[in-house]
N, C-alpha and C positions, 0 to 999 in steps of 0.2 A: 437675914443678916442683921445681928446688933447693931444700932446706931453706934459713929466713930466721932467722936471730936475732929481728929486731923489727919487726914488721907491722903495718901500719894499715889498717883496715877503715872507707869513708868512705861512709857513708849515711846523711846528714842527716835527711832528713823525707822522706813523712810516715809514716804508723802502717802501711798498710797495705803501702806499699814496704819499710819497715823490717822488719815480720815476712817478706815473701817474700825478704829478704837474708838471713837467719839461716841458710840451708842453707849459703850462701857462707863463714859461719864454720866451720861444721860439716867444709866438705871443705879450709879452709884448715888446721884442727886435723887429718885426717886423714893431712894431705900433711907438716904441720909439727907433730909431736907436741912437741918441746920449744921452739919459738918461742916468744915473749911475744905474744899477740894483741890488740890496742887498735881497739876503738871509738869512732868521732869519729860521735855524733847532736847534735842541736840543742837547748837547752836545755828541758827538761821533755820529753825523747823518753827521758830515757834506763833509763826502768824498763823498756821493751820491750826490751832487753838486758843490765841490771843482774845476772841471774840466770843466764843462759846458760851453759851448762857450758865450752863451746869459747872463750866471753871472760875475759882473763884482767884486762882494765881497761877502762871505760867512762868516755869524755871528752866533757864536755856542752861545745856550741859559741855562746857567750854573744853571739851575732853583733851584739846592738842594744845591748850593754853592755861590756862589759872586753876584749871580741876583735872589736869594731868598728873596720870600715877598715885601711887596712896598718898600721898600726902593733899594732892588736889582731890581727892574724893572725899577725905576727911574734911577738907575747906567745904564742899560741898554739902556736906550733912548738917555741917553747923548753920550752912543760911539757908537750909531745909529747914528745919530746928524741929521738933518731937512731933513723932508718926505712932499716930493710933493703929492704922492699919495700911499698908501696903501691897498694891496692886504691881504686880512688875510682869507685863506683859512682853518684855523684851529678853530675858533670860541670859546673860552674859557676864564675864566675867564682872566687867566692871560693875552691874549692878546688884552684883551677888556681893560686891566689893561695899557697895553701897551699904545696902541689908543690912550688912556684920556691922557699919557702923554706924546707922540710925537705931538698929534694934526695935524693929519697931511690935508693936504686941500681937499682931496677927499680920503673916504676909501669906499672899496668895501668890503664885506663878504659873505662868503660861510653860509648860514643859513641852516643847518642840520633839525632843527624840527621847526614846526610851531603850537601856539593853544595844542589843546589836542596831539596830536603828543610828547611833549614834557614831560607830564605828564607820558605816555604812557611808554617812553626810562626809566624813574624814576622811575617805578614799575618793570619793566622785561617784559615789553610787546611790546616792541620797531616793527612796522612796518616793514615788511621784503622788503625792496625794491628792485625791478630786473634790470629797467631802472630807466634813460637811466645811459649809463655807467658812471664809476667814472670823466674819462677826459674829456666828455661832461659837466660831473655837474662842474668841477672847471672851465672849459674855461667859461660856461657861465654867470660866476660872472666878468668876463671880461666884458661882455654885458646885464649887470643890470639882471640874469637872462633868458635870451633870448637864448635859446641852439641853437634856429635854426638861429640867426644872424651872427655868426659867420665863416662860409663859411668852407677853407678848415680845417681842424683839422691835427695840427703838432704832431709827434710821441713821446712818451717817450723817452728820451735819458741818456745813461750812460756812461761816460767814466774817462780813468785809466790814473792813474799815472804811468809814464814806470817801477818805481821801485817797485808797487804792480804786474807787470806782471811780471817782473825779478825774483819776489822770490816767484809768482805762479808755473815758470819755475822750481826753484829748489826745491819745495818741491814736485813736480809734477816728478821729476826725468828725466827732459829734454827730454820726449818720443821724437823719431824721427819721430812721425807723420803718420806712419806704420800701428797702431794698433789706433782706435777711443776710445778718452777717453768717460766715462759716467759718469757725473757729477750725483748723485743720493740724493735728499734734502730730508732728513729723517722726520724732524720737522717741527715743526707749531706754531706761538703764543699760539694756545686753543685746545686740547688737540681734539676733535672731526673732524679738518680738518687734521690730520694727518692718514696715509693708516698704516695698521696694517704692524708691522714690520717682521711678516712671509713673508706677501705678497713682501713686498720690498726686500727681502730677497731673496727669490726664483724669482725674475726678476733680480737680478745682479747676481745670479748664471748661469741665460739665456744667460745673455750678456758674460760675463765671458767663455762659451762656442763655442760663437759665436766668438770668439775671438779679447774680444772688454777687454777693463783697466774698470774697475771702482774705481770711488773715491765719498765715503759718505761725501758731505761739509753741516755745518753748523754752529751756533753759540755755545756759551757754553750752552747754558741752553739742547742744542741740544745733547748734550754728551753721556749722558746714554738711548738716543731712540737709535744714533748712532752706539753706543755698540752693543747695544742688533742688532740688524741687520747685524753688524760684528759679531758678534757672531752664527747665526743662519746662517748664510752663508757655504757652500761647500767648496768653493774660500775663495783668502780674497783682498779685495781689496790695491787697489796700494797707498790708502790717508784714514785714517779716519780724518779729519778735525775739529774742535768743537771748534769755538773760535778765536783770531785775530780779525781784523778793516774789517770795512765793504771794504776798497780800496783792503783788502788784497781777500776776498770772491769774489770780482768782478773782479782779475787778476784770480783767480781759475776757477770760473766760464765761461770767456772769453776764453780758453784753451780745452772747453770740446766741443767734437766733438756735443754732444747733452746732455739736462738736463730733467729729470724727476722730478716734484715736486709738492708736494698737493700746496691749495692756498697759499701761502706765497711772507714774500718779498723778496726771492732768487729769486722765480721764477719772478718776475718783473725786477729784475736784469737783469738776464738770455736775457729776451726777449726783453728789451731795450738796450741789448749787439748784439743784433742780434744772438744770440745763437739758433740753432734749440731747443724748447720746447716742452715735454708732462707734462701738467696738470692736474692734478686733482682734482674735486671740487666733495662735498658732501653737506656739511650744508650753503655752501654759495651760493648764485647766480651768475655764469658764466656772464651772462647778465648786470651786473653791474660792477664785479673786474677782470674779465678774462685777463690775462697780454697783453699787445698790444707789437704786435714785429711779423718781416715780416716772421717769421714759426713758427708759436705758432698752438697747436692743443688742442681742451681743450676736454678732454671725464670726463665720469660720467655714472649713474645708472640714471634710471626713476620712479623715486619714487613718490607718490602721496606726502609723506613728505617733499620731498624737493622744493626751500630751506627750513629750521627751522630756520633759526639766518643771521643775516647782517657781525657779525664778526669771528663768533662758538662761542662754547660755551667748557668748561671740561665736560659737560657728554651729552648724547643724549637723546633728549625728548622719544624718541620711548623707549630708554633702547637697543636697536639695534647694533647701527654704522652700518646699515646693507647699509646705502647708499656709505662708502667707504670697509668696509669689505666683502663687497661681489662685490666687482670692483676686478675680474682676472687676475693675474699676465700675462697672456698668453693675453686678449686683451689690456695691456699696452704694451707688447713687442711689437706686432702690430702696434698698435700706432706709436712708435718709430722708429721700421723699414720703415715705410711709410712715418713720417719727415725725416727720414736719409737718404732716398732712393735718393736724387737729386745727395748728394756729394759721399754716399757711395755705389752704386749699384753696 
């Protein structure tokens, strides 16, 4: 790839698509060590790149407020201001809306559906796809497409503002490092990648025995699955969390000795923090989104139905959930124990 003067890196949402594009930075700073690199996420995304060593500016995209509709997108190009080359990993209208008005001399795009493919996403029939993985597919819009061009493949990466770890620290109650925190992610975007809150429930009652801290982290919408798992519990744990800035989830997250979580984009945090990880996957495919980070362990059921869906979905085709609800509290413990076994044996 020619060196660029000024490059735009366009991956709006969500958490977990946004940490698995971070390698995409990483090899564009390789290739363009003196370019200016700018990130276009979506307003309150943008602490998942605010830190990143390979960005050199992060642009939040005010889409329901001051860069609403064309005329807010036009505002928006001008305090973009000239694009040598653009990366637009996200493919939509708006940033196709974008494109037309930066104009910039070479844009590359992540094309999602091709032909009937697309028709397909438009009905409910969307194509379940395995491979190759999600960071393969963005790096090889780097290379016109070409996944096997691109040689070695750079990690997801996360990091914090010292002050979201400072006040990880005190809501966290300064443990003195004694007793292993268990960060435990209750939620899910779609309601079908989420583990039954018994189940979650009776594995922090395990840990909790085992004489390990648990803390339930998640978002607001995350609040009343949260609950209810605080509530079903024996114990109780030492945080229920639900809410604050994603810098402040990834100072929480960075602090736990190990994380447990269905697909989601904590667990991509988690494991681009280098956090030991058990994941859990049901209606998604492992093979395509499974978090990349140097202890990550991904289990699951063997179902003839799985995957059903690219994203989940709120209810299960089967009528079931039986691919996460019948996933055993006792072999996640497992699981866990056997990530943990390096630091904690």
């Amino acid at each position: 790839m020619s060196p660029a003067r000024q490059i735009l890196l366009v991956r709006l949402s969500s958490v977990g698509d946004i940490v698995l594009a971070t390698p995409v930075a990483a090899r564009l700073r390789a290739d363009n060590p003196r370019a200016r690199i700018s990130w276009l996420v979506d307003s309150g995304y943008g602490d998942l790149v605010a830190y990143n060593p390979h960005i050199d500016r992060v642009i939040e995209y005010d889409y329901i407020g001051r860069h609403n509709g064309a005329t807010g997108v036009r505002r928006l190009a001008r305090e973009i201001g000239p694009v040598d080359l653009m990366i637009d990993l996200q493919h939509k209208v708006r940033t196709l809306m974008l494109a037309a008005a930066l104009r910039p001399a070479d844009r590359r795009v992540l094309v999602k559906r091709r032909g009937f493919g697309v028709f397909r996403a438009l009905v409910g029939h969307d194509a379940i796809l395995r491979s190759p993985h999600q960071v393969e597919r963005y790096l090889s819009v780097l290379d016109n497409g070409d996944s096997e061009k691109g040689g070695s493949q750079p990690a997801p990466l996360l990091q914090l503002a010292a002050a979201d770890l400072e006040l990880a620290a005190d809501l966290l109650g300064k443990p003195d490092g004694s007793m292993p925190i268990i960060g435990l992610i209750p939620g899910a975007r779609h309601e079908t990648k989420r583990w039954p809150a018994i189940n979650l429930a009776r594995l922090a009652d395990r840990c909790i025995e085992k004489g390990m801290l648990v803390a339930l982290l998640g978002g607001e919408r995350d609040e009343p699955f949260s609950r209810a798992v605080s509530d079903s519990m024996s114990g109780r744990p030492i945080l229920v969390r639900a809410g604050g800035s994603l810098g402040q989830l990834a100072g929480l997250l960075s602090l736990c000795s190990a994380v447990v979580s269905p697909d989601s984009g904590p667990a991509h945090m988690a494991a681009a923090l280098g956090v030991p990880l058990v994941t859990l996957f049901g209606p998604t495919s492992p093979e395509r989104w499974a978090p990349v980070g140097p202890r990550v362990k991904v289990i699951g059921m063997d179902l003839a139905c799985m995957p059903c869906s690219n994203h989940g979905s709120s209810t299960c085709p089967e009528g079931t959930h039986e691919c996460l609800a019948a996933l055993e509290p006792e072999r996640v413990w497992q699981a866990l124990s056997e990530i943990m076994e390096p630091a904690h044996g």
